[in-house]
Every structure is written in structure tokens, then in C-alpha cells.
C-alpha positions in Angstrom: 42.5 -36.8 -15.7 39.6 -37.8 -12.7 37.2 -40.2 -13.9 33.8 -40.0 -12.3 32.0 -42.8 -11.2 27.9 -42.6 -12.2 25.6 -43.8 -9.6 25.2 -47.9 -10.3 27.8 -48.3 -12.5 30.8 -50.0 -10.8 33.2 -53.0 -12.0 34.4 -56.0 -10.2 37.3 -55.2 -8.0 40.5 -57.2 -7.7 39.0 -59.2 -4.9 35.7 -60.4 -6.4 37.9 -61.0 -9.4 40.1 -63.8 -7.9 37.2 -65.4 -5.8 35.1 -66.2 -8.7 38.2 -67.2 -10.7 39.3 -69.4 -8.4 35.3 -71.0 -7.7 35.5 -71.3 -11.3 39.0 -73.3 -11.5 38.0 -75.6 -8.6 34.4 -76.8 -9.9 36.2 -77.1 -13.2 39.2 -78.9 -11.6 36.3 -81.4 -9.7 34.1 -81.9 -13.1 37.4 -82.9 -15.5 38.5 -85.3 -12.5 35.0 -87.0 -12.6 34.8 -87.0 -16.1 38.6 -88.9 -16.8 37.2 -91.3 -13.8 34.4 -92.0 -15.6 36.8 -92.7 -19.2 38.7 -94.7 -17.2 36.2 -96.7 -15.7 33.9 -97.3 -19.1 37.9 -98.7 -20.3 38.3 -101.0 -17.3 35.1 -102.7 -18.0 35.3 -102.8 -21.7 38.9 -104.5 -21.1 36.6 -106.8 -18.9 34.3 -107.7 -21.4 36.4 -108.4 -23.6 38.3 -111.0 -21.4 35.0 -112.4 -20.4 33.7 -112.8 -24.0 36.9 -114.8 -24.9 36.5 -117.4 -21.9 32.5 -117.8 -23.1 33.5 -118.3 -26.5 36.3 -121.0 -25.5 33.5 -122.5 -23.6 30.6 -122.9 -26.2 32.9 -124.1 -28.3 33.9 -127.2 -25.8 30.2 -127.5 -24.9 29.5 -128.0 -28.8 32.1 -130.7 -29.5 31.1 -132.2 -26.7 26.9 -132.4 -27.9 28.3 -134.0 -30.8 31.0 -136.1 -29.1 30.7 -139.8 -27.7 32.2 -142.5 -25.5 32.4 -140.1 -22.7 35.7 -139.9 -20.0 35.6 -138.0 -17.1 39.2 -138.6 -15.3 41.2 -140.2 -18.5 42.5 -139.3 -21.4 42.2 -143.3 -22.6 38.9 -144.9 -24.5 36.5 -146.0 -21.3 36.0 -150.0 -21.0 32.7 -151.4 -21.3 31.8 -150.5 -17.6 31.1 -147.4 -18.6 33.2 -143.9 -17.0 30.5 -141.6 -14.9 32.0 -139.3 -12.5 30.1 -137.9 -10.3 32.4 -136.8 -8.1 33.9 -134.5 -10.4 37.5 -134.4 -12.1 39.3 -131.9 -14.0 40.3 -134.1 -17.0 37.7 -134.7 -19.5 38.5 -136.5 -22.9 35.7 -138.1 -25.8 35.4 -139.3 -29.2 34.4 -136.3 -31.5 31.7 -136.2 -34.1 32.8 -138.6 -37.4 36.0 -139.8 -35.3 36.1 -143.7 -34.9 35.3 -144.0 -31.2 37.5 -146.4 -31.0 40.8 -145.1 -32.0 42.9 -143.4 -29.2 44.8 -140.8 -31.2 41.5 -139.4 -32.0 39.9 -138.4 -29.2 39.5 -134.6 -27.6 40.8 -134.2 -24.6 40.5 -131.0 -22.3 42.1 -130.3 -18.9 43.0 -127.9 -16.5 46.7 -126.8 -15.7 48.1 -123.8 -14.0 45.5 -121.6 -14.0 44.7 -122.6 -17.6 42.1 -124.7 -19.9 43.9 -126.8 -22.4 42.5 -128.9 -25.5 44.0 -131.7 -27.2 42.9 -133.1 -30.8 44.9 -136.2 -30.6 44.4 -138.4 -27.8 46.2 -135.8 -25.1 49.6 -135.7 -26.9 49.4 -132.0 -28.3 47.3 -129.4 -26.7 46.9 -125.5 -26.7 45.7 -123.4 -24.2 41.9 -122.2 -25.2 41.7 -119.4 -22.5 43.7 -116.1 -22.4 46.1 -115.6 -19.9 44.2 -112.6 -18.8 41.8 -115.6 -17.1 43.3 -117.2 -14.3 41.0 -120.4 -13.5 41.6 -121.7 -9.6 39.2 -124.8 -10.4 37.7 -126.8 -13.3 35.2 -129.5 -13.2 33.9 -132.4 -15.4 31.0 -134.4 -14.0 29.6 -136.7 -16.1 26.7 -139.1 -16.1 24.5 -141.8 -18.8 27.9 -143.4 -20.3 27.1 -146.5 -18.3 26.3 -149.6 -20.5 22.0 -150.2 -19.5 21.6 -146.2 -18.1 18.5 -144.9 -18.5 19.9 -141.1 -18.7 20.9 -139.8 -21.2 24.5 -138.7 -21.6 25.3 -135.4 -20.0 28.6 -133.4 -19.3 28.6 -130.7 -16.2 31.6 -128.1 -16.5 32.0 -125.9 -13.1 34.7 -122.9 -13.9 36.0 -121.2 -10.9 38.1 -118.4 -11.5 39.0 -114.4 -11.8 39.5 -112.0 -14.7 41.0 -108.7 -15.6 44.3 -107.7 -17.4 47.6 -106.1 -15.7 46.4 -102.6 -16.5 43.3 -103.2 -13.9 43.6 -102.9 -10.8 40.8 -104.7 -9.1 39.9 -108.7 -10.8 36.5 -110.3 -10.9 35.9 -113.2 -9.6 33.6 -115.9 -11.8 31.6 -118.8 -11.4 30.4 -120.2 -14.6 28.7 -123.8 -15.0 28.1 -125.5 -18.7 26.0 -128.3 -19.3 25.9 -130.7 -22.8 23.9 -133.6 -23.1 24.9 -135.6 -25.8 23.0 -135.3 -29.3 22.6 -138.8 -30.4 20.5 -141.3 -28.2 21.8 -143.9 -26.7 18.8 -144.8 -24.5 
């Protein structure tokens, strides 16, 4: 049997077959690469995110109590004497008399602080405390300033929080570093 061939009508040979198999493969093998970067990388920052939201929630949450808080302590757990307890200088223990506590009772007082690489709260004076960040947060540096708790100040009562730190879980690779700074300014007047 001889098979004629009409003018115009060939077929691919073996050749152009493999080429534009194998251009196909490659572009294919290049667009699923980019693609499972791109999945990966919309994971790594939703991981993120999530970490992040969990330190700003910790943090409004101490910026609240604090509004409502009095008898300000920047560098002491204890109740401040009538001198008054600014720090300007900054320190990274921070304790005060919550909203409806008697102010002058030690075991009632808040108490937050900064220990290896972690925020901590305590609801009773500094005896107890938890950790109020997640360990995916490691904090290098925390602090409290605080001004206006001097007996005669004209200012009002304010609380500065300076968070230095970086975020990310074991799975990432890369962490991001954070600065975040928190002010309160105490809801009742005192001047």
C-alpha cells in the first residue's frame, strides 16, 4: 500500500512534535512554580497577620485598662507614695489601680512587665501573671513612660508604651521586625 501525499497537506513530524512538547512542558513547569510561590506567599503573610493581630489586640486591651486605671507606677509593682511616680526615663514594669479597685489596696492592682521576650499581666498586685502575647512574638524591648501622677501636675495623666520586637511563626522563614508605640491618658481628671 503507497500513500500519496496531496500538495499542502502534511503532518507534524517527530521533530516538531517533541520541540513544541517540550516548549509546552517548560512554560507549564515555570507558570505552576510561580503560581505555588504565590500560595505560599499569600500563607506566609496570612500567618503574619494573624500573629500581628494578636499582639494589637493584647495591646488595646492594656491601653483600655489603663484609660480607666489610676494611681499610676512606672518601675514598681507597689502603690506610689504621695510624691507621685513619673518616669520619664522609661522602664519596663508598669503596675496601677484598675477601674472600681480600691487604689489603695496592693493585691489589687494590675501589673504588666516584660520578661524573656514576653509581655506578662498580673491581676493581683504582681503575684500571678500570664503571658498576653503569643510566643510567635518575640519582644527585644518594652517601655512604660509615664507622666501627670505628680501631686499639683498640671498634665494630665498619660501612659507611653514603646514595643520593640519581631514576628513570624517557625514555618516562616524570614521575621518582621516591629515598632509599635501606645499612648493612654487617663479618663478621669485629676487636674
Amino acid at each position: 500500500m503507497q500513500t500519496t501525499h496531496r500538495q499542502g497537506e502534511r503532518g507534524f513530524s517527530l521533530v516538531e512534535m517533541i520541540v513544541a512538547v517540550a516548549l509546552f512542558a517548560i512554560i507549564m513547569l515555570v507558570a505552576v512554580g510561580a503560581l505555588l510561590s504565590l500560595v505560599d506567599a499569600n500563607r506566609k503573610a496570612r500567618t503574619l497577620e494573624s500573629v500581628m493581630n494578636n499582639l494589637n489586640i493584647s495591646l488595646d486591651s492594656m491601653v483600655r485598662a489603663m484609660r480607666m486605671g489610676s494611681t499610676y507606677n512606672c518601675g514598681g509593682t507597689l502603690i506610689p507614695s504621695s510624691v507621685g511616680a513619673d518616669c520619664p526615663t522609661g522602664d519596663d514594669l508598669f503596675s496601677f489601680a484598675p477601674y472600681g479597685s480600691d487604689s489603695s489596696q496592693q493585691n489589687e492592682r494590675y501589673v504588666y512587665f516584660f520578661q524573656d521576650g514576653r509581655l506578662y499581666r498580673s491581676k493581683n498586685g504582681g503575684t500571678d501573671s500570664i503571658p498576653i502575647t503569643a510566643p510567635e512574638i518575640e519582644i527585644e524591648d518594652v517601655k512604660f513612660y509615664t507622666i501627670g501622677t505628680e501631686p499639683g501636675d498640671i498634665v494630665q495623666p498619660k501612659v507611653v508604651v514603646v514595643i520593640k520586637g519581631t514576628a513570624g511563626t517557625e514555618k516562616l522563614k524570614t521575621r518582621t521586625t516591629f515598632y509599635i508605640q501606645a499612648t493612654a491618658v487617663q479618663r478621669s481628671l485629676d487636674i
